[in-house]
N, C-alpha and C positions, 0 to 999 in steps of 0.2 A: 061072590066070585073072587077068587086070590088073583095076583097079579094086578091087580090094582093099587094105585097109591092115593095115599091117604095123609091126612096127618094126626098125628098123635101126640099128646101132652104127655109129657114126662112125668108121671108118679111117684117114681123112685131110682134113687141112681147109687151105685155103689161100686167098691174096686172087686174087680174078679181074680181070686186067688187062681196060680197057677195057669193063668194066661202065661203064653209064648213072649207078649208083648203086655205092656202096660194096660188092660181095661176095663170096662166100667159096665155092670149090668146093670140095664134102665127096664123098669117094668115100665111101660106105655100105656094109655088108655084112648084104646081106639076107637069111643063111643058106641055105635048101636054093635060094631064090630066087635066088642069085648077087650078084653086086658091081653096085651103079650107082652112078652120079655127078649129083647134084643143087646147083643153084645156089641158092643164098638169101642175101639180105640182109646185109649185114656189122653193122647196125644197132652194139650195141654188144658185140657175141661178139669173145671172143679167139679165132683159129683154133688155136691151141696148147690153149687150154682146152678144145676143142670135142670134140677127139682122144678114143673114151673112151664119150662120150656118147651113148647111146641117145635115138632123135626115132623119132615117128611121123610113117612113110611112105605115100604114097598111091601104086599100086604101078598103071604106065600099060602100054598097048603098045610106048611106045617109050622108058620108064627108070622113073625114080620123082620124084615130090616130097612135099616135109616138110610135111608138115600143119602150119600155124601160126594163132595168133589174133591178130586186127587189131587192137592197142590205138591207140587215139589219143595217148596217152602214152608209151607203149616201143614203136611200131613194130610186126614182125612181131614174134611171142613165138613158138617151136617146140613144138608140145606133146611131151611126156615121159614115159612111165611110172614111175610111182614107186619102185618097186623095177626090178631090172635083170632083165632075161627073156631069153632064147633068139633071137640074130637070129634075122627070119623071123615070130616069133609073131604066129599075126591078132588082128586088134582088134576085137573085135567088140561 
């Protein structure tokens, strides 16, 4: 079912050429959900750091995106679960 979130561990992160703005394609691994590729913000995330990283994903018809909160101060922020869990686990 899409529309669902999820979370996903960060597989690979890199700078997206000819973005508008600064950002960084992350391939994600969304366990039994399979692999997607989401684009977000490079704000100020190391793509090296990011490698690793579990974010909650909002999980579409046609891929996934990173659920983020809007700070007026730091930009987009990626939300995260605090301990590390099971690509795939729903959030509910």
């Amino acid at each position: 079912m899409a529309d669902e979130l999820v979370v996903g561990t960060v597989t690979a992160a890199e700078q997206q050429p000819g973005a508008r703005a600064p950002a960084l394609l992350l391939t994600l691994d969304l366990g039994a959900y399979g692999t997607e590729q989401a684009v977000v913000q490079a704000g100020g995330h190391d793509a090296d750091a990011l490698v690793g990283t579990q974010l909650v994903c909002r999980r579409e018809d046609d891929g996934a995106v990173v659920v983020a909160a809007r700070s007026h101060a730091k930009g987009d922020v990626p939300l995260r679960p605090d301990v590390d869990v099971e690509p795939g686990t729903l959030v509910g």
